[in-house]
C-alpha positions as a Markdown table, in Angstrom:
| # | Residue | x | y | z |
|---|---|---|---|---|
| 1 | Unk | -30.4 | 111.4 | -38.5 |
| 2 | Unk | -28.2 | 109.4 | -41.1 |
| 3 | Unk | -30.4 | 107.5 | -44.3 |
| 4 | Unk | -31.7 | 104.2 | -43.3 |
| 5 | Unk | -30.2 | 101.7 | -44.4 |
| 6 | Unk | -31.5 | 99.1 | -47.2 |
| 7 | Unk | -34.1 | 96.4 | -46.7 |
| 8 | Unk | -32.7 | 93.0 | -47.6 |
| 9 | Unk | -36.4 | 91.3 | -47.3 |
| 10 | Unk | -39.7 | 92.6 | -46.3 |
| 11 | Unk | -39.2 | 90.4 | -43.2 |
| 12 | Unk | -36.4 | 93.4 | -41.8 |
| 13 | Unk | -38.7 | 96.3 | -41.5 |
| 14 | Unk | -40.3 | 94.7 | -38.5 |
| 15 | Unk | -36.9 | 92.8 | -36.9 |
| 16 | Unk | -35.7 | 96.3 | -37.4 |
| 17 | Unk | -38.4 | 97.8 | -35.4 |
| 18 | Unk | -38.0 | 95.4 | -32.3 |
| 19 | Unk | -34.4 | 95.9 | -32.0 |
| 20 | Unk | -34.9 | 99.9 | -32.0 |
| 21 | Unk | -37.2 | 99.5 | -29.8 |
| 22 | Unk | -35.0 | 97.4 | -27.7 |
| 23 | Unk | -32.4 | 99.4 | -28.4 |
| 24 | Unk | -33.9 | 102.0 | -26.8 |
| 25 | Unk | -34.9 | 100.3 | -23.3 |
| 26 | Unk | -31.2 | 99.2 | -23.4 |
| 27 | Unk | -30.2 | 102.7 | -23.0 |
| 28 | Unk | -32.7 | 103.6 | -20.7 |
| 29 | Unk | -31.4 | 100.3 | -18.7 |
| 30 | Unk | -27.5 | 102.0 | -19.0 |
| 31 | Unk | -28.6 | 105.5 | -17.9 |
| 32 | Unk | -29.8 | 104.0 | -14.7 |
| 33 | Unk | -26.8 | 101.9 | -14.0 |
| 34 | Unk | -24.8 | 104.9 | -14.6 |
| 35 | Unk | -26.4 | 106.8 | -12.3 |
| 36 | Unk | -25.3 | 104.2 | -9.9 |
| 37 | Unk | -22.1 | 104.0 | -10.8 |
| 38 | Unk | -21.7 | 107.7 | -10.2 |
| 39 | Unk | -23.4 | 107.3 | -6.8 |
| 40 | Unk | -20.8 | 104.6 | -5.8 |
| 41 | Unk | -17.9 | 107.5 | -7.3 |
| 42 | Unk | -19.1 | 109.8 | -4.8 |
| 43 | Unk | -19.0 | 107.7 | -1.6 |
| 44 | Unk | -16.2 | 105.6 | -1.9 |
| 45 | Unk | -13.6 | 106.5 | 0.4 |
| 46 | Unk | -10.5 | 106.5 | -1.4 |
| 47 | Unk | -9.7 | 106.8 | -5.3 |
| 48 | Unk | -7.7 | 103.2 | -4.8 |
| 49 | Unk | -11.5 | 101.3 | -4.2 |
| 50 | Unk | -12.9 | 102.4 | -7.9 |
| 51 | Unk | -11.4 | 100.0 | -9.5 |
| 52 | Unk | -12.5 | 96.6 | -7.8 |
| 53 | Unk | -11.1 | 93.5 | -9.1 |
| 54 | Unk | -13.0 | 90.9 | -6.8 |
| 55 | Unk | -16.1 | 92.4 | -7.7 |
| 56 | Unk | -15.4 | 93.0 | -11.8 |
| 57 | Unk | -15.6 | 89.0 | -11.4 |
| 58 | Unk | -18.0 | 88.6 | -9.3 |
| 59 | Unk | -20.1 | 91.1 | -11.9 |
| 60 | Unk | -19.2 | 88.8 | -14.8 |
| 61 | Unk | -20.0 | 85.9 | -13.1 |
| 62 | Unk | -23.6 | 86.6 | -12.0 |
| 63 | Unk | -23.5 | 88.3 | -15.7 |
| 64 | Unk | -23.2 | 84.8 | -17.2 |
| 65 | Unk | -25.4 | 82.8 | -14.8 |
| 66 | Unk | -28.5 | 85.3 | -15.9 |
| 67 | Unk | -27.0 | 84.9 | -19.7 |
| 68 | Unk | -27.3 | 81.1 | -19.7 |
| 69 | Unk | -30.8 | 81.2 | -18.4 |
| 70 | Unk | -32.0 | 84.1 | -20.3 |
| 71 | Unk | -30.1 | 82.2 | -23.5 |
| 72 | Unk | -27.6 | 85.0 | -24.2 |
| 73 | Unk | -24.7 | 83.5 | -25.2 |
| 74 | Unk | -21.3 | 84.0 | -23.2 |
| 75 | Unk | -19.6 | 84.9 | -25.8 |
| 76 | Unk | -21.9 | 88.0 | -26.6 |
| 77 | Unk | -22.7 | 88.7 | -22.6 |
| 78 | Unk | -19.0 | 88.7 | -21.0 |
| 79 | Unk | -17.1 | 91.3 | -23.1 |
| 80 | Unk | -20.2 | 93.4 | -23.4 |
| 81 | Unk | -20.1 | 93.7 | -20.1 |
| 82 | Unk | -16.0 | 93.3 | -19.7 |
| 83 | Unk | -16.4 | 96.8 | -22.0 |
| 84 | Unk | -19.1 | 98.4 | -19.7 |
| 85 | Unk | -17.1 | 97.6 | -16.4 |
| 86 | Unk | -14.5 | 99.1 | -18.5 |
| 87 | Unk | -16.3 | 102.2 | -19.3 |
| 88 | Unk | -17.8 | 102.5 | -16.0 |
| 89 | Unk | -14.8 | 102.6 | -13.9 |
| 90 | Unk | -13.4 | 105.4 | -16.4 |
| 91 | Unk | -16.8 | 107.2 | -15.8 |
| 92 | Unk | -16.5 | 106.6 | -12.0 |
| 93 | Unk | -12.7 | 107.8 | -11.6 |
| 94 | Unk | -13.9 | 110.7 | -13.1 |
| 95 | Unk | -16.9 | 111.6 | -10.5 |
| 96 | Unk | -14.1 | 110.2 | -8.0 |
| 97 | Unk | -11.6 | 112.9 | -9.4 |
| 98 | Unk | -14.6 | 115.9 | -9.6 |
| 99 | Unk | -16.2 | 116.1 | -5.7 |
């Protein structure tokens, strides 16, 4: 593990500590949507129905209706998820490609 970085104010250390710990149910979170996403790779019929345009939108949209309630700002919720769509096609072309 790389040296911590600095301490700007005493005030960090525990700011620091949620978002690790956050950080850490975030990928817990990821690990089970991936294992969905490699689910849907292995039952869809043909390699042309990965890649889903209608839905993409429909993801994004439902995305930013839970962001606006939860007070996530669109502009931090849509391309994080516009980037894992992204990444989670790639992953599920490539359980596609492998059964």
């Amino acid at each position: 593990m790389s040296e911590r970085a600095p301490l700007p104010c005493p005030e960090m250390q525990d700011i620091r500590e949620q978002i690790d710990a956050l950080d850490k149910r975030l990928v817990a979170l990821l690990a089970d949507r991936q294992k969905l996403i490699a689910a849907a790779g292995k039952v869809k019929p043909t390699r042309d129905t990965v890649r889903d345009e209608a839905r993409i939108e429909e993801v994004i949209a439902l995305v930013l209706a839970e962001a606006k309630t939860a007070g996530l700002a669109s502009n931090i919720a849509e391309p994080v998820w516009r980037q894992l769509i992204e990444s989670s096609i790639a992953y599920e072309y490539g359980v596609f490609d492998k059964r």
